[in-house]
C-alpha positions as CSV (number, residue, x, y, z in Angstrom):
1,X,119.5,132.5,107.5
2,X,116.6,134.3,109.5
3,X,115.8,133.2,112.3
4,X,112.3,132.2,111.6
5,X,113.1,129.7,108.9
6,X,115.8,128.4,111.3
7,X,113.2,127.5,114.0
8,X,111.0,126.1,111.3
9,X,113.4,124.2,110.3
10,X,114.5,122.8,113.9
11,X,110.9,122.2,115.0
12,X,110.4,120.3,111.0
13,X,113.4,117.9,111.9
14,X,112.8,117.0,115.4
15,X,109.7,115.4,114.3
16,X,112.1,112.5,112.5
17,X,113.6,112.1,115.7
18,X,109.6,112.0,117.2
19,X,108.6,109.4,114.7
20,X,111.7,107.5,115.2
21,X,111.2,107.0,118.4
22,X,107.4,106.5,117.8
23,X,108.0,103.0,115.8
24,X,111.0,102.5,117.7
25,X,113.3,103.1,114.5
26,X,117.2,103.0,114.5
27,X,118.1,106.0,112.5
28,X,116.0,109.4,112.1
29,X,118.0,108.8,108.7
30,X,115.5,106.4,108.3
31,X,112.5,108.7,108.3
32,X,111.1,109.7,104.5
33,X,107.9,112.1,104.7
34,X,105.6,111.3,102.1
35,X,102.0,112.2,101.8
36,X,100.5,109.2,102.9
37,X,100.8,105.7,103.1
38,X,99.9,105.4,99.4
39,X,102.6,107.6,98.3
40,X,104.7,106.0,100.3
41,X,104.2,102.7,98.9
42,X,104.3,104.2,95.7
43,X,107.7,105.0,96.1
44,X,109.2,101.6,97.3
45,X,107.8,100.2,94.1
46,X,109.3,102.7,91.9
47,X,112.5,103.4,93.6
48,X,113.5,99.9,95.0
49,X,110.8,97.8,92.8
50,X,111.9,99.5,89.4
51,X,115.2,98.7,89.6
52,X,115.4,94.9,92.5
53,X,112.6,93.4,90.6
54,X,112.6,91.8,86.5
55,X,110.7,89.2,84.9
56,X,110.0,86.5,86.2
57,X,110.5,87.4,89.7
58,X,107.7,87.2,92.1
59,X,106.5,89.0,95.0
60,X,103.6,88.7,97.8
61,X,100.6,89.9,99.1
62,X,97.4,88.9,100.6
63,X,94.2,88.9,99.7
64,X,93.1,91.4,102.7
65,X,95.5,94.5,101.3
66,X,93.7,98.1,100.8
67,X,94.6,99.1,97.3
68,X,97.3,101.0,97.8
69,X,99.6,98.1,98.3
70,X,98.3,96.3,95.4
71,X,97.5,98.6,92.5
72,X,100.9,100.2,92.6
73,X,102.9,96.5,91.8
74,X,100.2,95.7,89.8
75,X,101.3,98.6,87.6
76,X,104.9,97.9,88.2
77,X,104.3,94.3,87.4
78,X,102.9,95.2,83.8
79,X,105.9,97.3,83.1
80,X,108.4,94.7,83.7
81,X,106.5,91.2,83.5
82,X,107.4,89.8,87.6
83,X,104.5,88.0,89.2
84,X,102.1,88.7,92.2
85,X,100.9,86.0,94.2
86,X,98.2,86.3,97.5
87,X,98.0,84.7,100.8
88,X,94.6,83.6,101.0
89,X,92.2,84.7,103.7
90,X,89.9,82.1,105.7
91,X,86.3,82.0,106.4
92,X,86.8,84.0,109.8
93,X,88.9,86.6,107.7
94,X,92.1,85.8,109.4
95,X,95.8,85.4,107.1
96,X,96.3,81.4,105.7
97,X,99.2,81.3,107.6
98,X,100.0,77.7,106.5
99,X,99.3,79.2,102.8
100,X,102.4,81.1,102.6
101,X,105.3,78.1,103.0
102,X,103.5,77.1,99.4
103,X,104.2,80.3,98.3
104,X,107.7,81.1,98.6
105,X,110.1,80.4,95.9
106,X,113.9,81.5,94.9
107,X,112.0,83.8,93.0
108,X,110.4,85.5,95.7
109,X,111.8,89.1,95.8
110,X,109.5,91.0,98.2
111,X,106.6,90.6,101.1
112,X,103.6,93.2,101.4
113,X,101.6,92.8,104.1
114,X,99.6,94.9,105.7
115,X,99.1,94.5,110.0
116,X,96.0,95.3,110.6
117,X,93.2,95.1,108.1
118,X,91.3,98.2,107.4
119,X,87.9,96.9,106.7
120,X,87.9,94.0,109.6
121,X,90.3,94.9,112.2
122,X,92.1,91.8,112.0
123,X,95.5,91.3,113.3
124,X,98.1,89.9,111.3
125,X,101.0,88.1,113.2
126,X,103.8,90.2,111.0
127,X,106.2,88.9,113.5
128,X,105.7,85.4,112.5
129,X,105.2,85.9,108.8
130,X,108.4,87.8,108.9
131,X,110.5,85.4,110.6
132,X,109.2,82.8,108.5
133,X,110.2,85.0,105.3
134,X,113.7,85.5,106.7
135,X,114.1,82.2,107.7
136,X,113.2,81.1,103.9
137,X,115.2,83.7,102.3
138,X,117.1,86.6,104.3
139,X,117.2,88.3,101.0
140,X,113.5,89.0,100.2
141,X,112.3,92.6,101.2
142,X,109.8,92.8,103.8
143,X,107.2,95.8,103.6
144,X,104.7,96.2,106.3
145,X,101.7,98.7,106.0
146,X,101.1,99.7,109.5
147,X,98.2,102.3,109.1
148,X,95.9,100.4,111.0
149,X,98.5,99.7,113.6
150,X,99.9,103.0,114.9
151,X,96.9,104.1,116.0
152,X,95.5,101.2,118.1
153,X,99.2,99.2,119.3
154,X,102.6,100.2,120.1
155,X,104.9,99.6,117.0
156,X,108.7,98.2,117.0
157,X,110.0,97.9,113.8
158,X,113.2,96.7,114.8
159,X,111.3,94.1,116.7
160,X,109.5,92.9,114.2
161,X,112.2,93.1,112.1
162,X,110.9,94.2,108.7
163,X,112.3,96.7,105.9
164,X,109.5,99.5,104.7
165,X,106.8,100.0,107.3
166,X,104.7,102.7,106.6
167,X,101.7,104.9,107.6
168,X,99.5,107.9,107.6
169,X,99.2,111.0,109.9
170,X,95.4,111.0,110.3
171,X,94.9,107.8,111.4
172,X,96.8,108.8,114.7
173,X,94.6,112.5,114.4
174,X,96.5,114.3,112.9
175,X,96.1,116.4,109.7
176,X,95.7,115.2,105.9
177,X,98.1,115.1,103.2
178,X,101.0,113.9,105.5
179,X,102.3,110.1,105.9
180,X,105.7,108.3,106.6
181,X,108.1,105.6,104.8
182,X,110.3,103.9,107.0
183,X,112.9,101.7,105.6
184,X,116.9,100.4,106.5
185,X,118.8,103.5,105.8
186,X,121.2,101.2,104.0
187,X,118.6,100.0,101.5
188,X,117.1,103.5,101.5
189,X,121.0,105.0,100.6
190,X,120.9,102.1,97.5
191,X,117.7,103.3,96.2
192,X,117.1,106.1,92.8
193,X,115.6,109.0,93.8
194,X,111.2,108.6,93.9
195,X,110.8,112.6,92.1
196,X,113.2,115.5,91.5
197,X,113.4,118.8,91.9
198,X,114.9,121.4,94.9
199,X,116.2,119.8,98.5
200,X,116.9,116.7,97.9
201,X,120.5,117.5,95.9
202,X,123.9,118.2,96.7
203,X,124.8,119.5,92.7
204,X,122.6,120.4,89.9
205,X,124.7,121.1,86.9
206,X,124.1,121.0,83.0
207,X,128.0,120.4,82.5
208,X,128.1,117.2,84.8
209,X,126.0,115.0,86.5
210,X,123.4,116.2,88.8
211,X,124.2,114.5,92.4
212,X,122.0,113.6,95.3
213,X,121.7,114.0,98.9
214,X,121.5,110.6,101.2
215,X,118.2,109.6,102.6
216,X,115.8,110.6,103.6
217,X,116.0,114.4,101.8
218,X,117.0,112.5,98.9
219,X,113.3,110.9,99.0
220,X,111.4,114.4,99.6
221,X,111.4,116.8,96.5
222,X,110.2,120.5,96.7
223,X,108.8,122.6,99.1
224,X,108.1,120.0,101.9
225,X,104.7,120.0,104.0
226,X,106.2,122.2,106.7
227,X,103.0,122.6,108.7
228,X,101.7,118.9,108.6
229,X,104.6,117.5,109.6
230,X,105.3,119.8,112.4
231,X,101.6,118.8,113.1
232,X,102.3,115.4,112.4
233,X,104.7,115.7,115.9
234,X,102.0,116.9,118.0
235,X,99.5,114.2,117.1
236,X,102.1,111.4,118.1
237,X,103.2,114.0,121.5
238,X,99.4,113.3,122.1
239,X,99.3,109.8,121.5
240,X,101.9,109.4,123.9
241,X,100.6,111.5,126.7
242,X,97.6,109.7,126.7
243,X,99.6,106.3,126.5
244,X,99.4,103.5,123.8
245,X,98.5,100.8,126.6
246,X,96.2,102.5,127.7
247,X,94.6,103.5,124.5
248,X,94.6,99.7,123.5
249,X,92.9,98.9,126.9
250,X,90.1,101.6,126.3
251,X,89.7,100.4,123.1
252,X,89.5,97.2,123.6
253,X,86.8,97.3,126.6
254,X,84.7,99.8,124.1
255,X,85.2,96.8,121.4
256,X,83.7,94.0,123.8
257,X,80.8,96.0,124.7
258,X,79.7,96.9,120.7
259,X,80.2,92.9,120.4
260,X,78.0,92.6,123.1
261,X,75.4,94.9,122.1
262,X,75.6,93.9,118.2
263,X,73.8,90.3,119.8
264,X,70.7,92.5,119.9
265,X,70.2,92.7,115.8
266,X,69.6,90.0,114.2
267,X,70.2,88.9,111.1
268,X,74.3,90.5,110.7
269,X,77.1,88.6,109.6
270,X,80.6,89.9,111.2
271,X,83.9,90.0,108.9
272,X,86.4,89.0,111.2
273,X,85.1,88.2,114.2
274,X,88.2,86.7,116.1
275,X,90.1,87.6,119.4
276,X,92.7,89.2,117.8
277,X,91.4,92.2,116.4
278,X,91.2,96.1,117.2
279,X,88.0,98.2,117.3
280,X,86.3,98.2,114.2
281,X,83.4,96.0,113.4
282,X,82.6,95.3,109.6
283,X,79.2,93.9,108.9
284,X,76.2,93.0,106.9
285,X,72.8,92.3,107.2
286,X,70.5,89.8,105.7
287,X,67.4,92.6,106.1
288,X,68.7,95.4,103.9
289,X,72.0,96.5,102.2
290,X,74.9,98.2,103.7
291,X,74.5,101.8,101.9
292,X,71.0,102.2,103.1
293,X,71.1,100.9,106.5
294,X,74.3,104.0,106.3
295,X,71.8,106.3,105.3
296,X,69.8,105.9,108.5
297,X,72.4,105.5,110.6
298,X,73.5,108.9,109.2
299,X,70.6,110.3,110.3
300,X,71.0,109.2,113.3
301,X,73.9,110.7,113.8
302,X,76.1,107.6,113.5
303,X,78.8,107.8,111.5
304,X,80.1,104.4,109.4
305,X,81.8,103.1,106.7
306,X,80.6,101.0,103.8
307,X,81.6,100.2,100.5
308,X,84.3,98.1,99.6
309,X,86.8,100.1,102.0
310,X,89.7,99.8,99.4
311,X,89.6,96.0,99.7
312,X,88.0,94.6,96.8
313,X,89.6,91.4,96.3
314,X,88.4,90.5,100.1
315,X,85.0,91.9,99.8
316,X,85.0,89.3,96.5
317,X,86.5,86.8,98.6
318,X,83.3,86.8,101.2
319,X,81.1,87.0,97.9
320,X,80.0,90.9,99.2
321,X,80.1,94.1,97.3
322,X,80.0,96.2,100.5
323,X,80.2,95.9,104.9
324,X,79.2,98.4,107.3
325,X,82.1,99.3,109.3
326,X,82.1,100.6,112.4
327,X,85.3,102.1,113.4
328,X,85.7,102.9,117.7
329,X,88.6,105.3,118.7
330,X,90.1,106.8,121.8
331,X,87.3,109.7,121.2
332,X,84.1,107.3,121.5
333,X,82.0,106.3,124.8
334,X,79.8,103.6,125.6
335,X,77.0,105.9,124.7
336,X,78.4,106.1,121.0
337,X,78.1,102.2,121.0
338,X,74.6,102.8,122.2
339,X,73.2,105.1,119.7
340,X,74.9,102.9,117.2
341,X,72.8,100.0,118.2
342,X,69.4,102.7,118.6
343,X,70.1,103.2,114.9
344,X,70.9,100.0,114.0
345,X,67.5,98.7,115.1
346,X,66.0,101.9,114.1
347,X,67.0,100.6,110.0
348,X,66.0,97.1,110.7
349,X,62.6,98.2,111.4
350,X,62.5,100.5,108.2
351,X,64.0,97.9,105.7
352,X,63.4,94.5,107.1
């Protein structure tokens, strides 16, 4: 009852009513904190997965998902025997659309798709895979991992009309160790509890049954991460002082201009390579591989991505066991783009 923990506490729960508002949410009931997108997945498979899905049933993903929305139904799937089936990705790295009427069925229980790809910057139409989904089958669950997307569009998940949407503080700079679950407080109120322990019951008892509290404190066992979420709330404040629009506007003029300026280095094959994309630019090189032309980059103080970025069952799609990604962001200049393209050129004549 001191007053310190009741501020806490106030400034803690506005920030449901923050992210709410953020992905244009109907309920801050609808708001579970998790740790990051992974855990967040994580739970929809073992709280709604565990007990919506049995053998035989079958679920979708594509071929472009980070790991953490594979791995976790993969693991699922070999506990109870249900099915995963891909939408394949094309040569330019965009979503088969036309793929995914083939693969719906009266088995198909659930949708994981993620909106923007990590390692190309490709935008999925969710929208459209969604309505086609519905259309199909009203009944089949629709998550939508939007960690890509908060950080470069404006996101409306009633709009788009999905179930689970989730995503991770530090993509939209803010701290580690702090992401967000979204999903119809409805289905979130039908769904077992993810952990146990203090906060999220109404009754513990060794006499009776222990008893729960509705979502979303049902959803957030223990201690709670008090700081990063409060944190968490300043991060979107910032994002939308600054403006989304405008963000997406900055970023995409900084996007054209690396295009523009990659033309100078020959020999690079771009992943993804389409109008619709956001700022990050995932590439190889016929002249040396992607971890050492990284290690000069590095020392030229450029800082990129390479490896398989989470996505191995893409990079095995484009027959590559690593890209060079270049990520732009709200914080980057022309003359960022420029020293990228110093360094690029810098490698080339090293390792060609």
């Amino acid at each position: 009852l001191y007053n310190f923990s009741q501020v806490t506490t106030e400034k803690y729960e506005a920030v449901r009513l923050k992210v709410k508002n953020f992905i244009n949410a109907p309920s801050e009931n609808e708001i579970v904190f998790t740790r990051n997108t992974t855990e967040a997945i994580n739970l929809v498979a073992a709280s709604w997965g565990n007990v919506n899905l049995k053998a035989g049933d079958e679920i979708i993903l594509s071929e472009m998902e980070h790991h953490a929305n594979i791995v976790p139904w993969q693991l699922l799937a070999k506990k109870i025997g249900f099915t995963i089936k891909f939408i394949p990705v094309l040569d330019d790295a965009t979503l088969d659309y036309d793929a995914l009427k083939s693969l719906l069925t009266n088995k198909t229980k659930l949708l994981g798709l993620v909106q923007i790809s990590n390692a190309t910057g490709v935008i999925n139409d969710v929208a459209r895979v969604i309505n086609e989904v519905k259309t199909y089958n009203p009944d089949i669950k629709i998550l939508i991992d939007g960690t890509q997307a908060v950080v470069h569009k404006s996101v409306d998940v009633a709009r788009i009309n999905c179930d689970f949407f989730t995503f991770t503080g530090h993509k939209i700079y803010g701290p580690n160790g702090i992401g967000v679950l979204w999903g119809r407080e409805d289905l979130l109120n039908s769904m077992p509890p993810y952990q146990g322990g203090g906060d999220m019951i109404e009754t513990v008892s060794f006499k009776s049954e222990t008893t729960f509290k509705d979502a979303p404190a049902k959803f957030e066992a223990g201690t709670p991460a008090i700081a990063e979420v409060i944190a968490l709330g300043e991060a979107i404040d910032f994002m939308i002082e600054i403006d989304l629009e405008t963000i997406d506007a900055y970023e995409a003029s900084l996007l054209t201009y690396m295009r523009e300026r990659l033309n100078e280095i020959s020999g690079l094959t771009i992943y993804g390579d389409v109008k619709d994309k956001v700022s990050i630019v995932s590439f190889t090189a016929q002249w040396a591989h992607a971890s050492d032309i990284a290690m000069i980059l590095d020392q030229c103080h450029v800082a990129v991505r390479t490896g398989h970025h989470c996505c191995m069952p893409l990079m095995e799609r484009f027959g590559v066991d690593a890209t060079v990604r270049a990520s732009l962001g709200l914080y980057n200049n022309k003359a960022d783009v420029d020293t990228l393209i110093t360094g690029l050129k810098k490698a080339q004549e090293m390792l060609a």
